[in-house]
C-alpha positions in Angstrom: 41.7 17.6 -17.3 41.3 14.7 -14.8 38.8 17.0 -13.2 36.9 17.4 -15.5 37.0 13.5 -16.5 35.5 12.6 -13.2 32.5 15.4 -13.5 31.6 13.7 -17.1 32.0 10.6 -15.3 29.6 11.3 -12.4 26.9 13.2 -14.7 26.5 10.0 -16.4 26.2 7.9 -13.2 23.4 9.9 -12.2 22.1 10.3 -15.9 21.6 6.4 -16.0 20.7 5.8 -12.0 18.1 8.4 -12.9 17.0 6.4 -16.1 16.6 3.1 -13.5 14.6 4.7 -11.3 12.0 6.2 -13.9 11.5 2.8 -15.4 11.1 0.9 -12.4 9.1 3.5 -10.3 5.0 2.4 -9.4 2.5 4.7 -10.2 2.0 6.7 -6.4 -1.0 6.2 -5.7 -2.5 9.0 -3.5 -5.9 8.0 -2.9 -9.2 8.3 -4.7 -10.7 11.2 -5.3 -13.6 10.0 -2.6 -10.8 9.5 0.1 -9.4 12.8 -0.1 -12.9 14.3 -0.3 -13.6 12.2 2.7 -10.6 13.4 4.5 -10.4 16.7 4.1 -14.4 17.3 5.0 -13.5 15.3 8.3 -10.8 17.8 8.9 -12.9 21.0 8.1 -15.8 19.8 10.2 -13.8 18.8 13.3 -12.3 22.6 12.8 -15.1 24.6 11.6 -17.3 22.8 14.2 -18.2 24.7 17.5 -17.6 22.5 20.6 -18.6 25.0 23.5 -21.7 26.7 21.4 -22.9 22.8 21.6 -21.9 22.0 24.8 -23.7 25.2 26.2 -26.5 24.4 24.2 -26.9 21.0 25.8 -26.6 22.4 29.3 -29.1 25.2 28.7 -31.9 23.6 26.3 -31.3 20.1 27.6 -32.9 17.4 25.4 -34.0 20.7 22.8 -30.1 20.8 22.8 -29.8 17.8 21.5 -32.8 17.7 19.1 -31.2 20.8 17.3 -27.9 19.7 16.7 -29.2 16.6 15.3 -31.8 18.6 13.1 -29.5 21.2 12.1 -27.0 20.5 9.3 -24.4 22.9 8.6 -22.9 23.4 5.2 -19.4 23.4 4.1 -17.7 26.8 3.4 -17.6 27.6 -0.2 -14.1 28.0 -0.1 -13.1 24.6 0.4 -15.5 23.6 -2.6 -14.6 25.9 -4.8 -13.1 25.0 -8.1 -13.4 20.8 -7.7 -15.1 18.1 -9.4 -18.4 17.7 -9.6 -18.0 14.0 -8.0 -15.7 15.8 -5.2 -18.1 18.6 -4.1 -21.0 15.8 -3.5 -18.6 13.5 -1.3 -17.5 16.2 0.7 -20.4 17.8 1.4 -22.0 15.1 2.4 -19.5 13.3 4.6 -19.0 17.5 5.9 -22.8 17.1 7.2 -22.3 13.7 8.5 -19.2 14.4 10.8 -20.5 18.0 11.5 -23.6 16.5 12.9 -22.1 13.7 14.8 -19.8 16.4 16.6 -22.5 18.6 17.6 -24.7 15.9 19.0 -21.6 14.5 20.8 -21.4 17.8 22.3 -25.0 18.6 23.4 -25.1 15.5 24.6 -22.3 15.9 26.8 -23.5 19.4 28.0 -26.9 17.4 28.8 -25.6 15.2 30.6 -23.2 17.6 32.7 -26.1 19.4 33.6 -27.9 16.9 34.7 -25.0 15.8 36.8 -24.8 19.1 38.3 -29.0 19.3 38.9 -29.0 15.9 41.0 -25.9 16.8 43.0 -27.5 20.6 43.3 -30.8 18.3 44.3 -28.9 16.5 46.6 -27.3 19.3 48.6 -30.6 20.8 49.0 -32.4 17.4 50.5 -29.6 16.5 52.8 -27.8 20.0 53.7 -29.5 21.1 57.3 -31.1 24.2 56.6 -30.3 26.3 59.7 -32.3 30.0 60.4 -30.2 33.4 61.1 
């Protein structure tokens, strides 16, 4: 009987604690709908983005390298859009573009630039480098 007095007892202390809580709880806020839009397209286009196709194309095509991953602007996978807002899909695939873009220019620029690196040293060897005949 005391048992069961002190499980009545309890279920009420966490009835009313629970009652508290609700009334003083703040609305969570979790963002906007633009910041999670934001967000996730930063994410996909960081992970959907290919680092060494750039890179290689930077290297190979030099400043053409760059000009194309500037001029080219990938689209989001459907997947990711698929069943959102209206005011959501336009957010994200815009800020998608706009990260997308800047990753692949970072990256052909880089591969540019490595190559070029690599020409003058190549360059180099071959001014200063005796040339001796077998």
């Amino acid at each position: 009987m005391k048992n069961l007095v002190y499980k009545r007892l309890m279920i009420m202390v966490l009835l009313i604690s629970m009652s508290i809580t609700v009334i003083f709880a703040e609305d969570i806020d979790f963002g906007s709908v633009e910041d999670n839009a934001m967000r996730n397209a930063r994410n996909d286009a960081r992970k959907d983005t290919n680092s060494a196709l750039w890179f290689g194309a930077g290297c190979m095509l030099s400043f053409w390298g760059i000009a194309g991953a500037y001029l080219i602007l990938p689209s989001p996978k459907i997947k990711s859009i698929l069943g959102k807002s209206s005011e959501y899909v336009a957010v994200y695939t815009d800020e998608y573009k706009s990260e997308a873009k800047r990753i692949q220019t970072k990256y052909a620029m880089e591969g540019c630039i490595a190559s070029g690196v690599a020409y003058g040293i190549y360059s180099l060897m071959i001014m200063f480098v005796p040339y001796t005949y077998y």
